[in-house]
C-alpha positions in Angstrom: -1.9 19.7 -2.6 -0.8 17.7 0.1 0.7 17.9 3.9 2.4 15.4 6.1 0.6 13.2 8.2 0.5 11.9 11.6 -1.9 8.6 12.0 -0.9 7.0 14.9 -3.7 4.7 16.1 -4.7 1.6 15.1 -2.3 -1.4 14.8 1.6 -0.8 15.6 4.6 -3.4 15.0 8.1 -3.4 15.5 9.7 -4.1 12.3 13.5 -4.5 11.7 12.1 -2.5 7.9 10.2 0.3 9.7 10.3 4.2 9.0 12.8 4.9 11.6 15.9 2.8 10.0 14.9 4.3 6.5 16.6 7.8 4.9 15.0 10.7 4.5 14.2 10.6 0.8 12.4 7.2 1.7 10.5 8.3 3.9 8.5 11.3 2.4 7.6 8.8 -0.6 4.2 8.7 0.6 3.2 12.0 -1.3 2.7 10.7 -4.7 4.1 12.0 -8.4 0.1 13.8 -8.8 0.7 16.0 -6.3 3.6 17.7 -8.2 1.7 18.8 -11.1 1.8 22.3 -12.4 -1.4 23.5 -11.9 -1.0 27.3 -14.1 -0.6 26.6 -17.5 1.2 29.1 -18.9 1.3 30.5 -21.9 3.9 33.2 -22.1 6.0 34.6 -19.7 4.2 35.7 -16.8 0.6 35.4 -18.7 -1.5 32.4 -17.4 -4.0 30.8 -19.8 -5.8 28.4 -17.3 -6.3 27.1 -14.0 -6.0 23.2 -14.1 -7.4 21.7 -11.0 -7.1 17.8 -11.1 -6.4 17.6 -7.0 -10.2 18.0 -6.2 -10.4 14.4 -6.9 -8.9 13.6 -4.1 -8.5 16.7 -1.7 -12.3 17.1 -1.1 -15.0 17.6 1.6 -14.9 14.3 3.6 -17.6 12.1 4.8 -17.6 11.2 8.4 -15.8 9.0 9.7 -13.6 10.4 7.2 -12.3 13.7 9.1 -9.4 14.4 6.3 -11.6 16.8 5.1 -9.0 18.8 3.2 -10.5 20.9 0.1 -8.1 23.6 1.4 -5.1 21.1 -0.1 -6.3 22.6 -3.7 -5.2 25.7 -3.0 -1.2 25.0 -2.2 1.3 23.1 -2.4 1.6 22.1 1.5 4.8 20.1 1.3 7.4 19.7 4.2 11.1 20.9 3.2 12.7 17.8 2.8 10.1 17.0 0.2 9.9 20.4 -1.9 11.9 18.7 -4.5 10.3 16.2 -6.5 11.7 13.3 -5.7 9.7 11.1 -8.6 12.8 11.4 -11.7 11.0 9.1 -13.6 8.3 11.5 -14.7 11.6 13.5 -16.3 13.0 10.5 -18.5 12.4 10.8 -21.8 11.3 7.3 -22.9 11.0 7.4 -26.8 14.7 6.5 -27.6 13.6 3.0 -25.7 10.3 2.6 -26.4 11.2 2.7 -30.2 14.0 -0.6 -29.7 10.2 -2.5 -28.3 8.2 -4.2 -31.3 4.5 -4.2 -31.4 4.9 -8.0 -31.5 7.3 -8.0 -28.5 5.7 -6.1 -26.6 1.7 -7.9 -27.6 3.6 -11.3 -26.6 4.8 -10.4 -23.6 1.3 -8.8 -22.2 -0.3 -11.9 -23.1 1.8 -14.1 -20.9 0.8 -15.1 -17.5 2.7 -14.4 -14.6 0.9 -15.1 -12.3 -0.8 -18.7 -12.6 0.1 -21.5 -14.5 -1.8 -25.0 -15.1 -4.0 -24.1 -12.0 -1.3 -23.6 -10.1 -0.3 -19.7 -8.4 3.4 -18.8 -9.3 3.9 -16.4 -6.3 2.2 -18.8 -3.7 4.4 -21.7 -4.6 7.8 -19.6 -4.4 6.6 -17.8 -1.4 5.6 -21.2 0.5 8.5 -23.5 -1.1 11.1 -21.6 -2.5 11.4 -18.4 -0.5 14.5 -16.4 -1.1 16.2 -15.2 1.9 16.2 -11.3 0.8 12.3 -11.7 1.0 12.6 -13.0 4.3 12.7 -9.9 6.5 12.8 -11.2 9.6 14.7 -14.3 8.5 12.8 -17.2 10.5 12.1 -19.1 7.3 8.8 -18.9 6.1 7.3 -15.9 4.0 4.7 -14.1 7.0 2.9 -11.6 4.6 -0.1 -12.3 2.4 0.1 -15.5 -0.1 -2.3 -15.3 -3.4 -4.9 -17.3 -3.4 -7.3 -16.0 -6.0 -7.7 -17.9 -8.5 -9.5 -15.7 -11.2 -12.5 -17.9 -12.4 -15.5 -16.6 -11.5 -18.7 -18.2 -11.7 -21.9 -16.2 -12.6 -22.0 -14.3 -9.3 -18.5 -13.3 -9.6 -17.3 -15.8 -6.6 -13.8 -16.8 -7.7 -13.4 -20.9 -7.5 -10.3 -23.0 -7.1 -9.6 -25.7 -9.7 -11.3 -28.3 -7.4 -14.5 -25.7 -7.3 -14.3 -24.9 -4.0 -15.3 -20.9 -3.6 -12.2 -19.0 -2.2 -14.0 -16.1 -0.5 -13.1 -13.7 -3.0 -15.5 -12.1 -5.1 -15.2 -9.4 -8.0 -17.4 -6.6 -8.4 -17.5 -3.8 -11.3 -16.9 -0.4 -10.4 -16.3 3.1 -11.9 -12.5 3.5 -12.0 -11.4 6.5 -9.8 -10.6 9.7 -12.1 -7.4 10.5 -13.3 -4.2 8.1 -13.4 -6.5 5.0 -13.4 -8.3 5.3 -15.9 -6.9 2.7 -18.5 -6.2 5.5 -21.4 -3.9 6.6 -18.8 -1.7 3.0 -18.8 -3.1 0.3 -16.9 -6.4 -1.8 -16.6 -7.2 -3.5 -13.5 -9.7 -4.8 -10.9 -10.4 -5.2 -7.5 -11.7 -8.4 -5.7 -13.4 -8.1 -1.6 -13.7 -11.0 0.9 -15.0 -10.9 3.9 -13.4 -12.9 7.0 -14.7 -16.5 8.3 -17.2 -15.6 10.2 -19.2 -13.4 7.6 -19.4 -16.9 6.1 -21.1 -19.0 8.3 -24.1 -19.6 9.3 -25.0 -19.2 13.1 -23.5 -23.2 13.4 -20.5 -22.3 12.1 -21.1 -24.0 8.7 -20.2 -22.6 5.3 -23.2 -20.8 4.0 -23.2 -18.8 0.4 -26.8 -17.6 1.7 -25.4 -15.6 4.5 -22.2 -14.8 3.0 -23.9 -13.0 0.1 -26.5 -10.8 2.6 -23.3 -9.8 4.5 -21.5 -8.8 1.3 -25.2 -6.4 0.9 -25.0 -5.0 4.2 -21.5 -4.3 4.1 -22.5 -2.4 0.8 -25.4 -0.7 2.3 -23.3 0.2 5.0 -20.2 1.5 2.9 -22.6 3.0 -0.3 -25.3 4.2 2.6 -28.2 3.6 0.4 -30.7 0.4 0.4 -29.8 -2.3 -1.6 -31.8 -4.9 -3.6 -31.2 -8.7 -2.6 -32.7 -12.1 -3.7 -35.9 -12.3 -1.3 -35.2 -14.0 1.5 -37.2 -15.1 5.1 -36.4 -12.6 7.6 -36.9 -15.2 10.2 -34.4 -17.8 9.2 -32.0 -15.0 10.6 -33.0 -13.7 13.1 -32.7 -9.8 11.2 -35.6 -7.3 10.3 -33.2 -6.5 7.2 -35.8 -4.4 5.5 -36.2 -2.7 8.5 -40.2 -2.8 8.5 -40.6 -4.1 12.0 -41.1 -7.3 11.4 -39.4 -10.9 10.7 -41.1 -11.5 7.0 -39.9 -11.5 3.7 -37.1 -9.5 2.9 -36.1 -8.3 -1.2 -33.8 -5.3 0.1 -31.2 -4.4 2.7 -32.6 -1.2 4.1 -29.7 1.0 5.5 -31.1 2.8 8.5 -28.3 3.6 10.7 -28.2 6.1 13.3 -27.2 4.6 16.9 -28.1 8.0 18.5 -31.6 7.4 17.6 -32.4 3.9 18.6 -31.4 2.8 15.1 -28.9 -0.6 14.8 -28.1 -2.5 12.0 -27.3 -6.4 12.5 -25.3 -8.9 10.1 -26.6 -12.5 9.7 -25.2 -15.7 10.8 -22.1 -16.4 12.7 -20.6 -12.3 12.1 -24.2 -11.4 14.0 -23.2 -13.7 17.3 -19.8 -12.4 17.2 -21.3 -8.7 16.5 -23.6 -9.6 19.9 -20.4 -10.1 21.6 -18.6 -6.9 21.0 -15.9 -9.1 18.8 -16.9 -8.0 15.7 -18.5 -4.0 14.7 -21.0 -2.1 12.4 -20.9 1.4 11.6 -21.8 3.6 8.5 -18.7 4.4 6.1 -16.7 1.5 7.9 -15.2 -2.3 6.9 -16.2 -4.9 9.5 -12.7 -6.2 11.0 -11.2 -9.0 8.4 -12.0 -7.3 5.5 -9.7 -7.7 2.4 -9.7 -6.4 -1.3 -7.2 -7.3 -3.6 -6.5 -5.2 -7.0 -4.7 -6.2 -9.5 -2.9 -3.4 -12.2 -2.5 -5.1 -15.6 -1.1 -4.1 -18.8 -3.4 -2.8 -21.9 -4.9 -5.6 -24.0 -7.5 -5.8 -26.9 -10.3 -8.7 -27.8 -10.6 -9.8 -31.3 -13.6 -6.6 -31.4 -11.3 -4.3 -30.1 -12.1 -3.8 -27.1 -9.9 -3.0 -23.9 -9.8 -6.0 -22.1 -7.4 -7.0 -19.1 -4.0 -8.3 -20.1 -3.3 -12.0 -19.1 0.2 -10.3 -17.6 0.0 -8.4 -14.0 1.8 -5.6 -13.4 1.0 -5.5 -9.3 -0.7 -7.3 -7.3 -2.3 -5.1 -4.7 -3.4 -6.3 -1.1 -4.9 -4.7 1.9 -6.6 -6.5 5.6 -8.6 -4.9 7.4 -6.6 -5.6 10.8 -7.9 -3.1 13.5 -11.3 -1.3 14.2 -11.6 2.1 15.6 -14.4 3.9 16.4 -16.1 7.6 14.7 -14.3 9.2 17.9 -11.0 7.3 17.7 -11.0 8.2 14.1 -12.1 12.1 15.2 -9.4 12.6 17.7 -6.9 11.5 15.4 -7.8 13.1 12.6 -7.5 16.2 15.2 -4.3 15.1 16.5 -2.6 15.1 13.0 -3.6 18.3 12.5 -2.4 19.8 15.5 1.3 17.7 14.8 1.0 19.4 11.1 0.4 23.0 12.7 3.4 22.2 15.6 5.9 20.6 13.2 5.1 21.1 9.8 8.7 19.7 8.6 8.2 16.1 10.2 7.3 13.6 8.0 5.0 11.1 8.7 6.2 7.7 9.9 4.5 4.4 8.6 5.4 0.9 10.3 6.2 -2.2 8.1 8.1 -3.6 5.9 7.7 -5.6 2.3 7.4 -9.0 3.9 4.2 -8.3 6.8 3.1 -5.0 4.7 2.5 -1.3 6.2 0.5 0.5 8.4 -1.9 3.0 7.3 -3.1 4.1 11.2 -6.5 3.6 9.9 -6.4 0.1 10.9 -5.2 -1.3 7.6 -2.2 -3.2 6.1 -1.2 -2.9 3.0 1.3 -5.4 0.6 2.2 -5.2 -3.1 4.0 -7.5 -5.4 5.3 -6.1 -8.5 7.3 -7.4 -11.6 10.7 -8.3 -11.3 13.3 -7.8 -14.2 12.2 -11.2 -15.8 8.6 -10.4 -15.6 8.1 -12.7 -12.6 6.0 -11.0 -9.4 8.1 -10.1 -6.2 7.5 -8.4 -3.2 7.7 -4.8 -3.4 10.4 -3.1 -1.4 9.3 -0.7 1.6 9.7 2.4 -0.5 8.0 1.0 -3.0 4.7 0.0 -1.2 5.1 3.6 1.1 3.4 5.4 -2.6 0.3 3.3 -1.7 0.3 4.6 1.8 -0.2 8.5 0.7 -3.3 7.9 -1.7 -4.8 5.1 1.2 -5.2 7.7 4.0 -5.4 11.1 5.1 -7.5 12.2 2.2 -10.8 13.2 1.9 -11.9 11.0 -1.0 -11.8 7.6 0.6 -14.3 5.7 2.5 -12.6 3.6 5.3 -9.4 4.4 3.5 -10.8 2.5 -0.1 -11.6 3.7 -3.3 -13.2 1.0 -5.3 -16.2 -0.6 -3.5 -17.6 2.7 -2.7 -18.0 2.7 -6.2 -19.5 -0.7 -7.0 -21.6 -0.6 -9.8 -25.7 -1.1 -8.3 -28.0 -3.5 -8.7 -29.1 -2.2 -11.9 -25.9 -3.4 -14.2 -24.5 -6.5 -15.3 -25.1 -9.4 -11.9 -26.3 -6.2 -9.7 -22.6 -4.9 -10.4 -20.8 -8.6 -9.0 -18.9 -9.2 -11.9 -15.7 -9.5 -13.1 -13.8 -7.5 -15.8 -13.4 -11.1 -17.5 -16.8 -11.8 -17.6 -18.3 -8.1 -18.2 -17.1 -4.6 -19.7 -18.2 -1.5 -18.8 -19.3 -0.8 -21.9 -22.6 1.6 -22.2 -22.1 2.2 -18.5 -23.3 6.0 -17.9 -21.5 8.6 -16.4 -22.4 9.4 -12.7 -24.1 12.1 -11.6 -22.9 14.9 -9.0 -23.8 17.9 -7.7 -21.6 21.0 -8.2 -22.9 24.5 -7.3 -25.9 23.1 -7.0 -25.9 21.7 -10.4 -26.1 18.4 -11.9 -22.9 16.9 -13.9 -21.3 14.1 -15.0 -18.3 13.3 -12.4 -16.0 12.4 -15.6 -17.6 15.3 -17.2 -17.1 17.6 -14.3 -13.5 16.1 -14.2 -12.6 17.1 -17.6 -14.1 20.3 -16.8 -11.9 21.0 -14.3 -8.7 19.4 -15.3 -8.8 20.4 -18.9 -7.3 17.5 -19.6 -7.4 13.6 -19.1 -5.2 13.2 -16.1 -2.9 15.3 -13.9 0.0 15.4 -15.9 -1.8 17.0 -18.5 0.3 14.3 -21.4 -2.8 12.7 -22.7 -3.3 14.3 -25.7 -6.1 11.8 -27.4 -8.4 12.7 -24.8 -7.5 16.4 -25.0 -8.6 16.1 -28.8 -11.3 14.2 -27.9 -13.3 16.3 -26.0 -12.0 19.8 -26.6 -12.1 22.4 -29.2 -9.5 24.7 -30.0 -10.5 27.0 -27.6 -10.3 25.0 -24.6 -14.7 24.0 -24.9 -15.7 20.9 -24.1 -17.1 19.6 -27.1 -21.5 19.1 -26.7 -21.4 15.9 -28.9 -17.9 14.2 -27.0 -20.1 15.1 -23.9 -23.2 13.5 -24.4 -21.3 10.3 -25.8 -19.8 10.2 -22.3 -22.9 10.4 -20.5 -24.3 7.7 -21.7 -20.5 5.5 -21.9 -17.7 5.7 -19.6 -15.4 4.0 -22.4 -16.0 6.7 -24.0 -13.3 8.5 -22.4 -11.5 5.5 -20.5 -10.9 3.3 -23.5 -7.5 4.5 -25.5 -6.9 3.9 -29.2 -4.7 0.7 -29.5 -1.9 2.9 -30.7 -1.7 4.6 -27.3 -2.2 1.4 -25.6 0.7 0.1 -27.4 2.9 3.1 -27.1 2.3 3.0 -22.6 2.7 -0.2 -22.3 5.9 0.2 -23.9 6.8 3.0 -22.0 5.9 0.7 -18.6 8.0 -2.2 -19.7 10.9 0.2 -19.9 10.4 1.1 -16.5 10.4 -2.8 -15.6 13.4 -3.5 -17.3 15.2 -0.8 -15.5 13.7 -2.2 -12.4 13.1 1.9 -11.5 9.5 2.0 -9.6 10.8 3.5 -6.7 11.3 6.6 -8.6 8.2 7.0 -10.4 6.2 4.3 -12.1 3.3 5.9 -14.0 3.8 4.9 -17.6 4.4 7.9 -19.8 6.7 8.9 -23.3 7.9 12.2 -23.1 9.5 14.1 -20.5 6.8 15.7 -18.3 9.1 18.8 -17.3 6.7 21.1 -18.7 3.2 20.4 -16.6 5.3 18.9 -13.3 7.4 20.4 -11.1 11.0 19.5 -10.2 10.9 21.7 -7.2 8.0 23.8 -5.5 9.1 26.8 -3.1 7.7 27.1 0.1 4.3 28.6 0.2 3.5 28.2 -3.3 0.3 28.1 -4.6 -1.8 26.6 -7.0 -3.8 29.4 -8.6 -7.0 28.2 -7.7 -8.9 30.8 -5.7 -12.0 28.6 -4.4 -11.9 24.8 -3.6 -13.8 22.7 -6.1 -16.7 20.8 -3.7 -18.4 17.9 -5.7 -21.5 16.4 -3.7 -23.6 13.4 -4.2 -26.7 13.2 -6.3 -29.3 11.1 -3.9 
């Protein structure tokens, strides 16, 4: 379900925090809790019921320049020694003793407080810039050298975030299909996910702010990451220079075609300031890749209800979630390495992999990526997360086949035919009556959620989510017709918990706060998941599954 991995291109720092001055049981924290679940259900001693397979999700047939391709990673548990025992105790506490001493109106007030802005003003940001503790500063020259926050979280009808003084800050939200599995909010935590492009992608060919150009770039960059045409305001072709719908011609433009295929004569071209800079070799386009400068920021939020009773974001952060783009490689860069880690995995299959960083610059993926979280402190207020604690991150955001460019969430961006052409906020927008996506598998058309539950046989990996369990199944394991077409036509269908589950995980997380205990597991659950996890897998083990589930996309 998973193997060590070797990335070693990209961007490289020395770091008094890096992998080499960190222990063992540090180090291999890269292979998340998921990967630990019991796949066999069994029944009865030696009699198995059912085959649960909840790691095609993210062990699947990759797209190029994806080269993780690992499907095969269903089929076993491909852990190193050192990492054969679960390291994630968490998942083994029993949580019900505590959760009972939390009130609903404790634990209702203190989702609805904000910790992350107050009166216009961002929390983090101020004690990062003017009061920096010295643990946070790593390599102790006095000023905080990782990201600072500087989204604000109003969002005007385009999804651009403005400051108080109305000035855009670059970032802008977009509405997406939450991955399957653990993120889905019956599972514990809401969220979102905000992009921004760099400077340049900005500016018009003068160097002057333009909110023309910077919304065609945010298209082609989704053409290029969603390969598929997409829809934009029309626009004059010649005021840029760009055949954008690709008809031969400088005219009038309502689309982004994505033609792409370098080999065959076909380019694609940015506007404004990123195209000069493109021109110059300083800045690069490629199918299934991020332009250099790239950031997303994601946000993990407790489980909160509107006056309808509806899930909503809480006003409360649990993380805040950061990654730059910081490095470009190339299709064959990203090949040979790809190649090169599997050859390290076949030579030394007991090394773990190292990853360079620490909590105050962020780590390394090798994909060209840095990556920083912030999470609660004991009082509720954001801090930096520790190394081990941002390393989980790592695992999920490279060296799997389910990513694009290493990302989840804008490769899933709702299209042009939702709420602002899918540029929306979770503020401003639900996902409400949004329909279940199409895939293909053996050869036939599904529902991914649907085909998820299918699989799986239940509404996450660790198999404890028993409202969506009686939900959508019978008594003999069916998925119920009527549950089913409910779901194809809305997500919340399944995503959305009942308020007493909401109430009952966000409990269960704020336990896991007070104890301050996220290096060991911090997936919000009640019970002791000892009976669908493992505590220790043998070498060689299996996961039942004779064939490698291989979803493909409906065009």
């Amino acid at each position: 379900m998973f193997k060590a991995g070797f990335l070693f291109f990209g961007l490289l720092v020395n770091s008094a925090a890096n992998a080499s001055t960190q222990p063992i049981d540090v180090l291999g924290r890269y292979i998340p809790p998921q990967c630990y679940t019991q796949t066999e259900h069994k029944v009865s001693t030696g009699q198995v019921a059912r085959v649960h397979n909840p790691c095609f999700a993210c062990h699947t047939q990759s797209l190029a320049p994806n080269f993780a391709d690992d499907a095969d990673l269903q089929l076993s548990y491909d852990f190193p020694a050192s990492m054969r025992r679960n390291p994630w105790s968490n998942l083994f506490k029993d949580r019900r003793p505590q959760i009972a001493k939390i009130s609903n109106q404790q634990i209702v007030s203190y989702i609805q407080q904000n910790n992350y802005q107050h009166q216009g003003k961002l929390l983090l940001d101020e004690k990062l810039t003017s009061h920096l503790p010295k643990a946070w500063d790593v390599n102790q020259d006095g000023r905080w050298n990782g990201y600072l926050p500087d989204a604000y979280f109003h969002f005007d009808h385009q999804g651009f975030d403005k400051a108080p003084d109305g000035k855009l800050t670059g970032w802008r939200a977009f509405g997406y299909r939450p991955f399957m599995g653990a993120f889905w909010p019956t599972n514990g935590s809401t969220d979102d996910v905000l992009i921004r492009l760099s400077t340049s992608f900005q500016q018009d060919e003068r160097g002057q702010f333009s909110l023309a150009v910077y919304k065609l770039n945010l298209a082609i960059v989704e053409a290029m990451i969603q390969r598929r045409d997409v829809p934009i305001s029309p626009v004059d072709e010649a005021h840029y220079g760009v055949d954008l719908n690709r008809n031969g011609k400088l005219d009038i433009a309502d689309k982004v075609v994505y033609r792409w295929a370098p080999l065959k004569g076909q380019n694609m071209s940015y506007v404004g300031q990123a195209k000069a800079l493109q021109q110059a070799g300083e800045l690069h386009l490629a199918a299934g890749l991020y332009p250099e400068g790239t950031e997303f920021l994601h946000t993990v939020r407790y489980i909160a209800f509107d006056q309808a009773g509806e899930v909503v974001l809480s006003p409360r952060m649990k993380e805040v979630r950061y990654a730059r783009k910081v490095a470009w490689n190339t299709y064959f860069q990203l090949r040979n390495a790809a190649m090169s880690e599997t050859k390290e995995a076949d030579d030394f299959p007991e090394r773990l992999r190292r990853v360079q960083g620490n909590e105050e610059t962020g780590l390394y993926n090798g994909q060209g990526w840095v990556y920083q979280g912030f999470i609660e402190d004991k009082q509720g207020a954001l801090r930096p997360q520790t190394y081990q604690e941002t390393l989980s991150c790592i695992g999920c955001h490279s060296g799997i086949g389910a990513t694009t460019d290493s990302s989840f969430a804008f490769p899933r961006k709702l299209d042009e035919s939702h709420f602002q052409q899918g540029w929306f906020h979770a503020s401003q927008h639900s996902l409400k009556n949004v329909a279940d996506k199409l895939v293909k598998v053996d050869g036939k058309a599904i529902g991914e959620f649907a085909n998820y539950l299918l699989q799986n046989h239940s509404g996450n990996e660790f198999r404890d989510n028993s409202e969506v369990e009686a939900k959508f199944f019978d008594k003999n394991g069916q998925l119920k017709p009527q549950a089913k077409n409910h779901l194809e036509k809305d997500i919340t269908y399944l995503l959305w918990p009942s308020q007493q589950r909401a109430m009952q995980l966000n409990k269960a997380y704020k336990v896991i706060v007070d104890e301050q205990s996220f290096a060991r597991g911090r997936e919000a659950h009640i019970a002791p998941l000892d009976k669908t996890v493992y505590q220790q897998v043998k070498e060689g083990q299996t996961t039942g599954l004779q064939q490698a589930v291989k979803v493909e996309a409906v065009k």
